[in-house]
N, C-alpha and C positions, 0 to 999 in steps of 0.2 A: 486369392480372396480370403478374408478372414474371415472364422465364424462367430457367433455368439457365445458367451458362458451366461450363465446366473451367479449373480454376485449381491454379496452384501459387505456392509462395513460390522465388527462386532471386536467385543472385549475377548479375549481368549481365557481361561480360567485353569488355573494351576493343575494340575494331575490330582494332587492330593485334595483338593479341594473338593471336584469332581467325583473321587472316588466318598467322599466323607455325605456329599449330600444323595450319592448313590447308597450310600448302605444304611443311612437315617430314611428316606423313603420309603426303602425295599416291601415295607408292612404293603403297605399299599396294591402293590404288583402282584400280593399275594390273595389279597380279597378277592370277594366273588364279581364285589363291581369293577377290580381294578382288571379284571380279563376283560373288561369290552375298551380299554383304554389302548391306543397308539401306544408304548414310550418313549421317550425320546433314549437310545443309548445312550451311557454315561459319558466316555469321549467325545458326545456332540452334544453335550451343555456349553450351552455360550450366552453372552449378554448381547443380542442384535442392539445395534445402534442405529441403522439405516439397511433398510433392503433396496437393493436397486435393479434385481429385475434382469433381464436379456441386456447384454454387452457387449459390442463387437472388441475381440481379442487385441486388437489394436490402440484400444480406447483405456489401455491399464494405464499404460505407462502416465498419459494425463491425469487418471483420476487419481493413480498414485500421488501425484505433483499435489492434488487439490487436496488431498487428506494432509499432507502433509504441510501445508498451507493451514489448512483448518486447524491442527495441533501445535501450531508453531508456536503461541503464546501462552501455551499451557502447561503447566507446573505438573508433576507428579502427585496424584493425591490416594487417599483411601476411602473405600468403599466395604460397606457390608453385606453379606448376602445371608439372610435372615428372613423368617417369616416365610406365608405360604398363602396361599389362596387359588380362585378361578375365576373365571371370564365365562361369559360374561354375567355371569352375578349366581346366587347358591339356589336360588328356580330355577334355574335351566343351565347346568353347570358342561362349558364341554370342553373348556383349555383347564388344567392344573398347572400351577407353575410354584414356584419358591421366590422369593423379592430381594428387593436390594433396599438398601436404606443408605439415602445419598442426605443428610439433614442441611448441608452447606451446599446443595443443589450444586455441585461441581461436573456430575454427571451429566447434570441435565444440561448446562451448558454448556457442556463439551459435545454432547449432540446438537444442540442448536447453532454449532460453528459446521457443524460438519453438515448438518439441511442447509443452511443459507449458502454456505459453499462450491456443494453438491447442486443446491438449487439453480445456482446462478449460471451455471455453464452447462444446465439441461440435462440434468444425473438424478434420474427416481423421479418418485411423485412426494406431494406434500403429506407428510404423515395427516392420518385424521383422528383428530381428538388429542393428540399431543402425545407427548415420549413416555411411555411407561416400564419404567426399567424392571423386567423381571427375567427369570430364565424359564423354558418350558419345559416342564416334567412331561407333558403327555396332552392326547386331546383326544379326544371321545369318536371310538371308531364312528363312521356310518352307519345307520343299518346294515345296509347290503354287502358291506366287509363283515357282518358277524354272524350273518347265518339267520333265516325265519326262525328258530327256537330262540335267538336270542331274547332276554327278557329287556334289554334295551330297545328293542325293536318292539315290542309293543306296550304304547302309548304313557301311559299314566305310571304302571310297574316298572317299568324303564328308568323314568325321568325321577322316579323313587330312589331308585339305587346308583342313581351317579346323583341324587345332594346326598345321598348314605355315605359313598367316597369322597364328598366335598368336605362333610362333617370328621372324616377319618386324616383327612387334611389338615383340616383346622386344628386337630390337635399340636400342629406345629407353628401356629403364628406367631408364636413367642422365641422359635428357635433361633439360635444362632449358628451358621451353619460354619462360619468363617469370616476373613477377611482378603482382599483382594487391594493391593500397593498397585494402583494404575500407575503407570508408564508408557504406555502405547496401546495402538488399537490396530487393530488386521482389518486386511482388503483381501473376503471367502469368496472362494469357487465353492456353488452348489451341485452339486451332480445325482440327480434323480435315477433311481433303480428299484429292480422290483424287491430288494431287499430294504430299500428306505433310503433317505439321501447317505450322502457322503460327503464331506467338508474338506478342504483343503487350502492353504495359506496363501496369497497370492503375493501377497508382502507386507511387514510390521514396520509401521509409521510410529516412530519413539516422538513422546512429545519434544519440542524442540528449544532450546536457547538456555535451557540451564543446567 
């Protein structure tokens, strides 16, 4: 009997590129608000396209087929990864991320092959509110992962000092971090531990026919 993994669909991002939006950050990790932030490691920046959740091991081989189905009419194109922000808005900040700028919306339709696809043969749920291509720098520990002294943890002084780190963000909405030549997309194992996930390739679906 097989068992589950946790799987998503995402873009995979160059090493150098990774390392470039790692060491333009870095300020950040160093403030006093950036100690109550998660980060995300630098070799686990990725552009999710679709999360899908628990999978039984047997179920690859198919979805592999339907990604590749999904990609099949789609050209190589480019993407920028640029800019910065959070979620869900600079009052109450608790994702950091960097953005992508997709202006011939190619991105965004290369996800919505891959939801109607996915969709159809009963793989994930419907995204809500639609596909917003960014990557995540970090998300705003808990409380109770920072300790009662934390000043996140109490109320008003808290929520001061992560828009203080949102504002320290902002200083990058203008950046250019890179650029990203799409050509394919990866089918990730998620693997949870007490040291933070771990990510792994499950297989790279190259767009298809030209």
């Amino acid at each position: 009997m097989s068992g589950s993994i946790r799987c998503f669909v995402a873009v995979e991002l160059p090493e150098e590129l990774r390392d470039r939006i790692a060491a333009d950050t870095a300020f950040l990790k160093k403030s006093t608000a950036g100690k109550n932030v998660k980060w995300v490691p630098p070799e686990n920046l990725h552009l999710t396209i679709k999360f899908l959740g628990q999978v039984t091991e047997d179920h690859i081989p198919e979805l592999t087929g339907l990604l590749k189905e999904a990609v099949s009419g789609i050209r190589p194109f480019e993407i920028e990864v640029a800019g910065a922000g959070v979620f869900p808005g600079h009052g109450s900040p608790r994702v950091f991320w960097v953005g992508i700028r997709d202006p011939q919306m190619l991105l965004a339709g290369l996800a919505r092959n891959v939801e109607e696809t996915l969709g159809k043969a009963g793989y994930g749920q419907q995204e809500k509110g639609g596909f917003s291509p960014h990557l995540t720098l970090g998300r705003l520990k808990e409380p109770r992962a920072m300790g009662s002294m934390s000043s996140f943890g109490r109320g008003g002084e808290g929520r001061e000092e992560a828009r203080r780190l949102a504002d320290e963000l902002a200083t990058l909405k203008d950046a250019l971090f890179g650029k990203i030549n799409l050509e394919n997309i990866s089918l990730m194992r998620s693997e949870l531990g007490p040291g933070g996930a771990r990510y792994s390739r499950l297989a790279k679906i190259e767009f298809g026919g030209f």
